[in-house]
ZADO-391633 format. One record per residue: y, z, x of N, C-alpha, C in turn. Coordinates in steps of 0.001 Angstrom, whole numbers, padded with zeros to 6 digits, always signed. Last residue first. Layout:
N
YZXYZXYZX;...
# end
This chain:
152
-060193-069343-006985-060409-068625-005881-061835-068097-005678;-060674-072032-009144-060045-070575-008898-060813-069943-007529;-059497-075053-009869-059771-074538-008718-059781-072789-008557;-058487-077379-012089-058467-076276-011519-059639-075770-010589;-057078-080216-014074-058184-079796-012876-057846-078731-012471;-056320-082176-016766-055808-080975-015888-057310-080693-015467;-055705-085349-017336-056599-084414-017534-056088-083372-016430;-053075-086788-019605-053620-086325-018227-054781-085001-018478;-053024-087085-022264-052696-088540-021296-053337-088070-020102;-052426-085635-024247-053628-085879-023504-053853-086953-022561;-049576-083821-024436-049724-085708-025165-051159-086125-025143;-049986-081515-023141-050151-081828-024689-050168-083022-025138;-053193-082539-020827-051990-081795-021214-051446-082419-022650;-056665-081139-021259-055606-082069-021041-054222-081368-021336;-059214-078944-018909-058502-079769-020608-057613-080651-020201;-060544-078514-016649-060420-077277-017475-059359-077838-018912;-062942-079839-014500-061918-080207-015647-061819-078874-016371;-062581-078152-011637-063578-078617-012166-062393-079113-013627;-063615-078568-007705-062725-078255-008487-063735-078435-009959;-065160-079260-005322-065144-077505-006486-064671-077463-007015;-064659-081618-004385-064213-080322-003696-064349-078797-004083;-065986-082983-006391-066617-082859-005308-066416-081580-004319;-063480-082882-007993-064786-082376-008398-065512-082227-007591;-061270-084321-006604-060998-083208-006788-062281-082238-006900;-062855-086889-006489-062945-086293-005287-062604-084741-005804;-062589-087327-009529-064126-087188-008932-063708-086706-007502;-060267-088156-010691-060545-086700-010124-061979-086695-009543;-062058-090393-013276-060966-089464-012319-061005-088413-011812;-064331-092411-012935-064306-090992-012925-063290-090631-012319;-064205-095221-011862-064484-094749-013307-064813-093350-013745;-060765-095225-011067-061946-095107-010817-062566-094911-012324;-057966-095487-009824-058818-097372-009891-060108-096341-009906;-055759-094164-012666-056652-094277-011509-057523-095012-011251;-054587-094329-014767-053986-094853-013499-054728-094829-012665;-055770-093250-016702-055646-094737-017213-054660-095055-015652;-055264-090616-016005-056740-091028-016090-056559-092482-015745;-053932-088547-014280-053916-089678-015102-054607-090741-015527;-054544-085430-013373-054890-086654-013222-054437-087522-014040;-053068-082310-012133-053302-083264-013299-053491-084691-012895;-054163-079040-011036-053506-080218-010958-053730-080913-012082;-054492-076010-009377-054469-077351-010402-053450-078199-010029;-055737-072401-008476-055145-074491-008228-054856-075413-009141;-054773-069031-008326-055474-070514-008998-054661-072040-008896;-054595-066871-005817-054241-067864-006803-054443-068829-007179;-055469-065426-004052-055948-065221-004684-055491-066248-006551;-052363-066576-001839-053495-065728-001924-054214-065310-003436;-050604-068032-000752-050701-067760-001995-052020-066765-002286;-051803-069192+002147-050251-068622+001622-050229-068118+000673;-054305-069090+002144-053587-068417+002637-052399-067820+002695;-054555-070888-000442-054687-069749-000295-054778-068300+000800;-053582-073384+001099-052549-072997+000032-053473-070977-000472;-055458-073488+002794-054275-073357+003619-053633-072747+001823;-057707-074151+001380-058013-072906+002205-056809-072373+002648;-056804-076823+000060-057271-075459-001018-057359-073999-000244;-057127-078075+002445-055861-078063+001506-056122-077179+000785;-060274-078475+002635-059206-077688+003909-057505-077301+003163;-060487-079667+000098-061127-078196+000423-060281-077392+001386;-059423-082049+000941-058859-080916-000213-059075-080203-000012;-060550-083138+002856-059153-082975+003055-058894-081952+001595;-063328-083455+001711-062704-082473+002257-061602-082310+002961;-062800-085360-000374-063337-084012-000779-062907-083148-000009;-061563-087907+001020-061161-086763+000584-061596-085704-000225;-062865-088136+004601-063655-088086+003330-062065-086982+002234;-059787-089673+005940-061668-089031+005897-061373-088924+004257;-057798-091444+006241-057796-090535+006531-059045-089480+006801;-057341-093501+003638-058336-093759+005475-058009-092664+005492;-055039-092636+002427-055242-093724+002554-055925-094298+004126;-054543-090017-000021-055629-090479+000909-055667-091523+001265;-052721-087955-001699-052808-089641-001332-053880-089700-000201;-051554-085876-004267-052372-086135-002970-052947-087659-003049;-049195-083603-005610-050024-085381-004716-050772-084762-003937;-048750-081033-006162-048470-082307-006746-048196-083467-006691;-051340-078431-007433-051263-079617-006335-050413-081025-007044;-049494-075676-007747-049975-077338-008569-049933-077767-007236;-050556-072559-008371-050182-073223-007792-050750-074444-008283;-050209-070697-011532-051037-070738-010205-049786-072026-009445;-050163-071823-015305-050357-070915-013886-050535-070957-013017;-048464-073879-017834-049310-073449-016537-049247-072257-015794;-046805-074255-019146-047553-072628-019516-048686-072843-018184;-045133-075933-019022-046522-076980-019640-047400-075512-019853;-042627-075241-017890-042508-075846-019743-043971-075962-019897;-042675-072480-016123-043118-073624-016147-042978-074559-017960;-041026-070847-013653-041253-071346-015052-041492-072759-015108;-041986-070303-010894-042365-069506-011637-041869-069646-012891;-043869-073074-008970-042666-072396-009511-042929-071604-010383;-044986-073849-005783-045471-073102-006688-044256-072762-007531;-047297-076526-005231-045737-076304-005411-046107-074988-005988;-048622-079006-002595-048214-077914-003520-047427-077348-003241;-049707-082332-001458-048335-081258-001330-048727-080308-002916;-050441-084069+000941-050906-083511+000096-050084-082529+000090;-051433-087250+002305-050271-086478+001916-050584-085576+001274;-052540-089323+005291-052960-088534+004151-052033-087752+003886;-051932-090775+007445-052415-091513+006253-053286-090767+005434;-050986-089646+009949-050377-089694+008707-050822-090470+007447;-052643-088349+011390-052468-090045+012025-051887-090747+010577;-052546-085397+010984-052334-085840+012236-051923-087432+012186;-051583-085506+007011-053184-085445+008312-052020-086129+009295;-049125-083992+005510-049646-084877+006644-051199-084568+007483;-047959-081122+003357-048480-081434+004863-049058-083093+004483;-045571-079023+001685-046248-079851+001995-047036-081140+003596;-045561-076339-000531-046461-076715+001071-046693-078270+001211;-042983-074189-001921-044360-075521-001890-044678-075753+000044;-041348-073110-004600-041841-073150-003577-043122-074687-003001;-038862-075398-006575-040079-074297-006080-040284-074130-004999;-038833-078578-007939-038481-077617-007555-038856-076646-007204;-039879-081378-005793-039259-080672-006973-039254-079595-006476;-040650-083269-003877-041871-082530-004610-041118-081711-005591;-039071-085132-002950-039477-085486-003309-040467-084979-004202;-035792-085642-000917-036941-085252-001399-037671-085443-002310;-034089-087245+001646-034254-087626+000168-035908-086804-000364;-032078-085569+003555-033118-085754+002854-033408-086061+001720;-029418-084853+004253-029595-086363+004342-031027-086390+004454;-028455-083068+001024-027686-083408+002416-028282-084527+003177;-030984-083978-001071-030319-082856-000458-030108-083326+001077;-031785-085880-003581-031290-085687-002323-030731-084518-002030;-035175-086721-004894-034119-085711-004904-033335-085471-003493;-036109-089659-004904-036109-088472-005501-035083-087467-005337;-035856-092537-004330-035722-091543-003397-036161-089718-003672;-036369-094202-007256-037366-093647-005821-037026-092793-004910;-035121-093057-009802-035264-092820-008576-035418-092891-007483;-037819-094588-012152-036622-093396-011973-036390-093550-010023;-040430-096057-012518-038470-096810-012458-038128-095566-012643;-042466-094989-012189-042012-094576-013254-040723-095593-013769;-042992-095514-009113-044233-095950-010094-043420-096262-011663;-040864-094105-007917-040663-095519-008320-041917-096127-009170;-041890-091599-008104-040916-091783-009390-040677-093390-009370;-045321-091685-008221-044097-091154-008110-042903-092032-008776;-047982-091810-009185-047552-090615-010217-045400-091002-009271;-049586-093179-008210-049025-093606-009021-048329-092862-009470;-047984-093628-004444-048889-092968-005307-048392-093414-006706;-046219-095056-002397-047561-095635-002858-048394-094766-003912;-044152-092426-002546-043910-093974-003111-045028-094675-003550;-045605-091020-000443-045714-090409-001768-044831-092156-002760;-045874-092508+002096-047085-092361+001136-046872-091876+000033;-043364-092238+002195-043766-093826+002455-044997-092820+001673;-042551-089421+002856-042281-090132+001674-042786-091448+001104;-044037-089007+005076-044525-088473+004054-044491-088923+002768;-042113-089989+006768-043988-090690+006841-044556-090509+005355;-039893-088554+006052-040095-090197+006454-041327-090649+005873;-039844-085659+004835-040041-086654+005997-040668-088102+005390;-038949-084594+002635-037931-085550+002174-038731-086249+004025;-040348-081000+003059-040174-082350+001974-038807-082849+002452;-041536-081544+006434-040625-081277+005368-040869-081684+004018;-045455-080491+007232-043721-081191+007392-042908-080697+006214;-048098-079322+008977-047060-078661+007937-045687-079598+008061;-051130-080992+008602-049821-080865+009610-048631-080495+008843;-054711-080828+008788-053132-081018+008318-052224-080191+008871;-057210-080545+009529-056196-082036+009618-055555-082165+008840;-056921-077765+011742-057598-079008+011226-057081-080335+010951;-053896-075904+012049-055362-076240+012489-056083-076974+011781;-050594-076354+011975-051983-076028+010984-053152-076755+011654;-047621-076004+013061-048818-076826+012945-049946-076000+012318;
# end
């Protein structure tokens, strides 16, 4: 368990997966998959690598990083790769607390992530990410997604 309001689970738990399905980025959003990746009688879901992924206490928040060491996009650092907020609190600071735990484990290592702009119901994507300190650092090569970072 993890102090505040997140809760260290598997990839492929139950609760976890029901919220990563409702996000746009997952694979039934896409028609691939939905279960994602099975291993023995977990259907997972965050790929390949290392990674952290946790649950707020009353499960209506998901937030998972990954860390792998090749990457096709030349990224660096650790990827945040969901995060779902549904009621849970304010998510500025479900991230912030999420940004403190992944640099405990990872220590001194840079955050990101990627938004999809044209998927998100806002007129500023990533605006919680921004609130949390994060900040836009470009797009990826098609420009479809804006990349967000976080340095230590």
């Amino acid at each position: 368990m993890i102090d505040g309001n997140w809760l260290a689970v598997r990839d492929g738990d139950a609760r976890a997966r029901a919220l990563y399905l409702r996000h746009y980025s997952s694979k039934k959003s896409r028609g691939d998959n939905p279960t994602g990746f099975v291993y023995g009688n977990h259907a997972r879901f965050i790929g390949p690598g290392e990674h952290l992924v946790m649950l707020t206490h009353d499960a209506r928040a998901l937030f998972s990083w990954r860390a792998q060491r090749y990457r096709q996009d030349g990224q660096q650092g650790i990827e945040c790769t969901i995060f779902r907020n549904e009621g849970a609190g304010l998510s500025s600071e479900l991230i912030r607390e999420a940004c403190e735990l992944a640099w405990l484990r990872w220590p001194g290592e840079r955050l990101y992530t990627y938004v999809e702009d044209s998927k998100v119901a806002s007129a500023n994507p990533g605006y919680c990410f921004l609130m949390a300190g994060w900040r836009r650092c470009g797009r990826n090569a098609d420009g479809r997604l804006t990349i967000l970072e976080r340095l230590p």
